[in-house]
N, C-alpha and C positions, 0 to 999 in steps of 0.2 A: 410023268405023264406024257405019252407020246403021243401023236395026232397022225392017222395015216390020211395020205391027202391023192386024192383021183384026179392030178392034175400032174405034168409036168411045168418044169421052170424053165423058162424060155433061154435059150444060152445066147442070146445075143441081148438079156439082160444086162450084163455085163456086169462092173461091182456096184455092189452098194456100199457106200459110204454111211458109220454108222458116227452120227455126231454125241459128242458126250449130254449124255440125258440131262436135263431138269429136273434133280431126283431128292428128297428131302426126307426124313420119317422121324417122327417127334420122339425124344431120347427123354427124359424128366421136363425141363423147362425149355430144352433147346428142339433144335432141330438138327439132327446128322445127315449129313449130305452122303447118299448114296450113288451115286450119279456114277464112280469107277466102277463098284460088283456090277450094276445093274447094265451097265454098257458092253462089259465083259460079258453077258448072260447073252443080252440080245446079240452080240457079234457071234458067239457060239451057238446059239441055236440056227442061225439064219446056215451060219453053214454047214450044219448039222442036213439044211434042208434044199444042199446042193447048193447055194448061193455064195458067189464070191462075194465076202465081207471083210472091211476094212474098218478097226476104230479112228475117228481123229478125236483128238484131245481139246475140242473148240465147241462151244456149245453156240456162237457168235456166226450168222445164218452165211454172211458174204465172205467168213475166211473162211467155213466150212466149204462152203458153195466153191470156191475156189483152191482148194487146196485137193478136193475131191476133183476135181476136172483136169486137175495136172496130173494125178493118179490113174488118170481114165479110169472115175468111176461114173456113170451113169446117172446115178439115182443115189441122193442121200436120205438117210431116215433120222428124222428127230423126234426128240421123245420127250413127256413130261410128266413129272408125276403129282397126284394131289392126294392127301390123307384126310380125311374127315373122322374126329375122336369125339367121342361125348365122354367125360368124367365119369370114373365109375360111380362115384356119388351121386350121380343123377339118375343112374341102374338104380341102386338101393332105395335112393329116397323112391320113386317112381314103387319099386319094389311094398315099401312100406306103408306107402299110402294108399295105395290099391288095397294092400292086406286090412287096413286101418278103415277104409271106407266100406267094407262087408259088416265090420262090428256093429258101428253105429248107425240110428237110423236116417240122420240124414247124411251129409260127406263133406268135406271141408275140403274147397277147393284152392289148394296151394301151387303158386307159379314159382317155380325155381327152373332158373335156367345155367346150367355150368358148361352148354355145349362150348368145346376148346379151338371147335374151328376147324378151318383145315391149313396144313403145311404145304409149301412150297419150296424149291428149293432156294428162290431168291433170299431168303432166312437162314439158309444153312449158313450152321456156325462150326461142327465138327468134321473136318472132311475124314473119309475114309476111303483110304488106300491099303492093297493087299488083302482083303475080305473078301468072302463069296457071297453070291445073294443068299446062300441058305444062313451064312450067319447072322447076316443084318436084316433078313428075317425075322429075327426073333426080338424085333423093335415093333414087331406088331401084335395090335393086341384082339380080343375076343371084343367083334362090335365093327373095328374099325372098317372105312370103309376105304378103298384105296383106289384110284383112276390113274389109268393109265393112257395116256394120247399118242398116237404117232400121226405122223405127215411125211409123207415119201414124195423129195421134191426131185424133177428133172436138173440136173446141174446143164443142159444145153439151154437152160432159160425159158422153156414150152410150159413150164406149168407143175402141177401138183397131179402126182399120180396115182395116188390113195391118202385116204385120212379117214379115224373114226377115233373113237373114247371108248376104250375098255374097262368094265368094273365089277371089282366084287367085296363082297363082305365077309371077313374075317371070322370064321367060325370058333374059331380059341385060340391063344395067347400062342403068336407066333408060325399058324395058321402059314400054310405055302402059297400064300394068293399072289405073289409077285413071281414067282414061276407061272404061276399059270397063265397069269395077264403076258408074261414075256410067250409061253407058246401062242398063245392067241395072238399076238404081235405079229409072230413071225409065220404064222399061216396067213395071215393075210397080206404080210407083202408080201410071201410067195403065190397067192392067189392076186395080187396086181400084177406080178410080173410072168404071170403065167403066157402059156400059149393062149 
């Protein structure tokens, strides 16, 4: 999915510095650290969108900040990501009781709760290296719901020069929402560093 954008990119933007993401997606009991595809994704798109982009391998804010300023880069971008899963047991039961409470005349009201929370990546326990986001991908399920944050900091010290939370909901098992949130990313720091 492309985004055509009625803006040019300012060339005295300069680079951006893309810091290794925050990136986690729940695997059976763990959490797999996605944090390489997903930084891969965002460095590729941004310069797909004219912007000179650099990954650093630091998700730790003052080497980042500093390692990007040697590189003469301008502006860093950090990223983070958070999963929100409900069990699918909690689909069906939910599923069954509603069907169960048309039968009888009155309804029997059952609390069960199995939401599984959301991931981070301070959990990650699998790293992965060499993957694309389209495969790791397929760690998402129908339901989930997935946030994606960035913050695009000045590395001369002035301040923060966009931030927002991007999100969407996983319409079936494996669902492209982490492309998407990464286009929407990367239109909007091309829309901060615009003219």
């Amino acid at each position: 999915m492309a985004f055509v954008t009625a803006f040019s990119v300012n060339s005295a933007a300069g680079c951006v510095a893309v810091a290794l993401p925050d990136a986690a997606l729940k695997q059976g009991a763990q959490n797999r650290n996605i944090s390489a595809p997903l930084q891969d994704a965002l460095t590729e798109t941004l310069q797909l969108r004219g912007l000179e982009a650099k990954a650093f391998p630091s998700q730790q804010a003052e080497t980042v900040m500093a390692q990007a300023a040697q590189a003469n880069c301008q502006q860093v971008l950090f990223t983070s990501l958070s999963q929100e899963r409900k069990s699918r047991w909690n689909k069906w039961i939910s599923i069954g009781l509603s069907a169960g409470s048309h039968h009888s005349g009155g309804g029997i009201g059952v609390g069960i709760s199995t939401d599984l929370g959301k991931s981070s990546a301070g959990k990650a326990t699998t790293p992965v290296t060499g993957e694309s986001l389209a495969e790791v991908q397929q760690l998402i399920r129908e339901d989930d719901i997935i946030t994606l944050n960035y913050e695009l900091k000045r590395t001369d010290g002035l301040g923060t020069t966009g931030t927002m939370d991007f999100e969407r909901k996983a319409a079936y098992d494996g669902d492209a929402v982490l492309q998407q949130l990464v286009e929407q990313i990367s239109l909007a720091v091309a829309y901060d560093l615009a003219d």
